[in-house]
N, C-alpha and C positions, 0 to 999 in steps of 0.2 A: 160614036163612042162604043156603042153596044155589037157596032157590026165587028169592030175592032179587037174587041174583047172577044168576040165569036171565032174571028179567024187566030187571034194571037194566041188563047188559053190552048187549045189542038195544038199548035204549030210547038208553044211551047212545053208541052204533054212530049209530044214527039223528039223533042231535042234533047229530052229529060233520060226520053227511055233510051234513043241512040248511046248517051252518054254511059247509061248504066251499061248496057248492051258491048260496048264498047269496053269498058272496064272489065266485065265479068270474063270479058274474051282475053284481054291480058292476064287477068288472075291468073285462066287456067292453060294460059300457055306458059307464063312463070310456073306454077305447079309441077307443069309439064317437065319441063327443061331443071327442074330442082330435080323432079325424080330419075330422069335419066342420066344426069350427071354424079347422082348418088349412086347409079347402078355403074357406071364406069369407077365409082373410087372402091367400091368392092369388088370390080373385077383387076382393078390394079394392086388392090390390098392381095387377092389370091396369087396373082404371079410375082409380087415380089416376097410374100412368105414363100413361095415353090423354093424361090433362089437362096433364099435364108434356110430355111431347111440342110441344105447341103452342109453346111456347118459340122465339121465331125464332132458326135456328142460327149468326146472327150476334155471338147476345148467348150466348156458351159460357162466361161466367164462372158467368153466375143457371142457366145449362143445370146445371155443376158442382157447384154450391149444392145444386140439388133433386134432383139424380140421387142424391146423397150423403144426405140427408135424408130421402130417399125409402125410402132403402134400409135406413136407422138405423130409420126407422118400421118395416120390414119384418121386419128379425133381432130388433125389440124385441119385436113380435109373437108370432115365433116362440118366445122366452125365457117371456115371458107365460103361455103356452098349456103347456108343457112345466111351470111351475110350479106350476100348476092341476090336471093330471094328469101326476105325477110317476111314476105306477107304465108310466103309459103306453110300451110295447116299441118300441125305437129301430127305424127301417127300417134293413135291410140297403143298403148301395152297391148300385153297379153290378156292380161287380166281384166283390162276394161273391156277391151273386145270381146271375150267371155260373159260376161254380165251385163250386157248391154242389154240380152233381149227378158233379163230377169228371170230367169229359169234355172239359175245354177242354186244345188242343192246347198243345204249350211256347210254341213261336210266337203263337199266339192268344192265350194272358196276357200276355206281352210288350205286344201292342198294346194289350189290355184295361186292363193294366197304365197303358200312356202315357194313356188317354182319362177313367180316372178320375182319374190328377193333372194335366191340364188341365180336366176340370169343380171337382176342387175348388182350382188355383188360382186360377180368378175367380171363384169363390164367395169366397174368403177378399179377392179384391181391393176387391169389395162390400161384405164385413161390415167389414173392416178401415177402411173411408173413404180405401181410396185410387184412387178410381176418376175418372179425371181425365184425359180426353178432350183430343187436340192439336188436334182441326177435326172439325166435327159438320156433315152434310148431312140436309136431309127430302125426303123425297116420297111423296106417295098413302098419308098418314098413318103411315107407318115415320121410323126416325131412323136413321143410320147414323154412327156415333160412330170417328173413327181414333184407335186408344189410342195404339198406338206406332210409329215407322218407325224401326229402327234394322238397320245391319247385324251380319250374322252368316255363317258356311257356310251353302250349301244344302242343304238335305236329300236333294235329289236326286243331288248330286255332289260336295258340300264344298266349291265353290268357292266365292269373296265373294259373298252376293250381300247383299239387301233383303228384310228381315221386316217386313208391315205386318200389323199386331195390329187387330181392328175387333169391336165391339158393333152388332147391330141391334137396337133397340127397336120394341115393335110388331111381332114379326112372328108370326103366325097359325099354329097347330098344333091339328091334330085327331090321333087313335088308330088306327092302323091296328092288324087283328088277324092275325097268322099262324098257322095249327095244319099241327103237321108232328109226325110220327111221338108222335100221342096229349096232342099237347103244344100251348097255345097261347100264342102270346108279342106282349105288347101292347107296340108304340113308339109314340113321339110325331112325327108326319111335318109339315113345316114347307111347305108350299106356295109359298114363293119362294127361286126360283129366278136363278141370276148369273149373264147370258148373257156379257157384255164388260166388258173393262176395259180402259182405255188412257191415256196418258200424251203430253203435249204439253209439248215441251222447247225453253223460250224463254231467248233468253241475254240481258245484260246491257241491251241495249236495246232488249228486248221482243221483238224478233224469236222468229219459228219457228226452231231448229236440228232438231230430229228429234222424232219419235215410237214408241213403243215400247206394241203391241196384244199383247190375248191374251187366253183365255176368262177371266171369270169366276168361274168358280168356285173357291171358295178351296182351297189344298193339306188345311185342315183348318178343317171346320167342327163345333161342336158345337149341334147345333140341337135337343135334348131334354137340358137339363142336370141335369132333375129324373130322369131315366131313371137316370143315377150318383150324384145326393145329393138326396134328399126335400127338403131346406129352397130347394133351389136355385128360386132367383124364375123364377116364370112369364112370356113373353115377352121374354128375351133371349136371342137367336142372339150364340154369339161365334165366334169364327175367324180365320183366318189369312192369306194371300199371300204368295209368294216371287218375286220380282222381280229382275232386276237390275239391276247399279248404273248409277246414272245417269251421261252422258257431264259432264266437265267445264267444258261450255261452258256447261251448265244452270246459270241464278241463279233461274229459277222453274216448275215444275213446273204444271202443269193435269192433278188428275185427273179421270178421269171413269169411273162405274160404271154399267151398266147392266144391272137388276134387273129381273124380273117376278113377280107376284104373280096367283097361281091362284085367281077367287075358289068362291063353292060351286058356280056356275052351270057351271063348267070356262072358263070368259072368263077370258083372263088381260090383262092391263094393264100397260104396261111401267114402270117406276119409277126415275129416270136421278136420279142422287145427282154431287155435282159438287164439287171442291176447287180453291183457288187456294194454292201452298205454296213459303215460299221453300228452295230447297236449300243445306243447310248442308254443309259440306265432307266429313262423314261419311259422307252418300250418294252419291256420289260415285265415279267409278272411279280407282284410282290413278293419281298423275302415270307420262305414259308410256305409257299403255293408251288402245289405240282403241276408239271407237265407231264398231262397225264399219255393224249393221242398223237400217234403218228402223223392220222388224217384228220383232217377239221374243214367241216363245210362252213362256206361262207352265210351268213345273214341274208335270207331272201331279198328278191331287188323290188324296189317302185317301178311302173313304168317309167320309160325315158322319154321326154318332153322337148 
């Protein structure tokens, strides 16, 4: 009985660990096969936004349609693939992957903090289908979608000003790699770049009344959105602008953005995105208040994340 137990406790030690052995190697070729399938619905996500892009941005109801459609094809995908490999281990955020090693400052999660709930509230504005664009401009194969123009304080000093909310579609991201102290840390870097933006203020009978210039670049831009949530679709830049309000003489706004786009050769090409909009009484500066400057610098920006 003892010799029995001698050769069977081994034999079944080993049948134990083959077992686990055996399992852990499934795990991680399920893993495997979750994460390269995931990386094919993002590469199919980018060419059929290519195709949807072409849309003239005149016709922004069918724009609507397929941006919305597109996107329901995309989170369908993602559910699909997660059903298939159910064991498969959820990616960490942004935010968690930042604080993992316990070193981020108070201050520093704070910001951390704010950039992963604006990557996942347009993730959710996506999945949700309510993604539904006021005036859609193209150029040099990019889209440039205005979600929202409403007021609000400024971030910079709380005074009234102008929140303008923007999607770009199509725009180009490679990997940059950093190693600092034994450590390397991969982003996603977005190669266009928002030199100007400005505003032509015609009143009632088309006239010029003023204009109101200033860089480009938005207060907040999040231009790797997958960096803070894995499901987050590839090739959309979203961000921000803070402006301020328009004088009251304004009944239609002209904007104009101008954009450039770095390509691999380092040649960049400028990319001028253009709006015609009427101004509703909420943009606006209160009755009573001058407009005073021609030109008006924008609100310093955050980095873009």
């Amino acid at each position: 009985m003892k010799r029995l137990l001698f050769l069977g406790l081994p034999l079944g030690l080993a049948i134990l660990a083959a077992a686990w052995a055996l399992s852990a190697f499934r795990a991680g070729a399920d893993a495997t096969e979750a994460r390269l399938e995931r990386a094919r619905l993002k590469r199919d996500f980018v060419e059929r936004a290519a195709v949807a892009r072409t849309i003239p941005p005149d016709r922004l109801p069918e724009w609507r349609d397929e941006a919305t459609a597109l996107a329901r094809w995309y989170f369908d995908g993602l559910t699909a693939i997660r059903n298939r490999h159910p064991s498969e281990a959820a990616r960490p955020t942004g935010l968690a992957a930042a604080l993992e090693d316990g070193k981020v400052a108070e201050k520093d999660r704070a910001a951390l903090e704010e950039w992963q709930k604006l990557a996942e509230d347009r993730l959710e504005l996506l999945r949700a289908g309510r993604y539904a664009p006021v005036a859609s401009a193209a150029a040099e194969g990019l889209r440039l979608d205005l979600l929202a123009i409403e007021p609000g304080p400024s971030p910079e000093n709380g005074a009234p000003a102008l929140r303008i909310d923007f999607a770009l579609w199509g725009a180009p991201r490679y990997l940059e790699r950093e190693r600092a102290n034994e450590k390397t840390t991969i982003r996603g870097v977005s190669p266009v770049g928002f030199q100007k933006i400005g505003f032509r203020f015609l009143d009632a009978g088309g006239k010029l009344y003023g204009e109101m210039n200033g860089p480009g670049e938005p207060y907040q831009k999040l231009a790797d959105g997958e960096r803070w949530v894995d499901d987050f679709p590839p090739g959309i830049l979203f961000g921000t602008w803070w402006v301020e309000l328009f004088p009251r003489e304004a009944a239609t706004v002209e904007l104009e953005l101008l954009a450039e786009l770095r390509g691999a050769s380092g040649v960049t090409r400028p990319a001028p995105f253009r709006w015609s909009l009427p101004v509703p009484e909420a943009w606006k500066l209160p009755p009573g208040a001058a407009y005073q400057a021609e030109i008006r610098e924008a609100v310093e920006t955050v980095p873009s994340r």
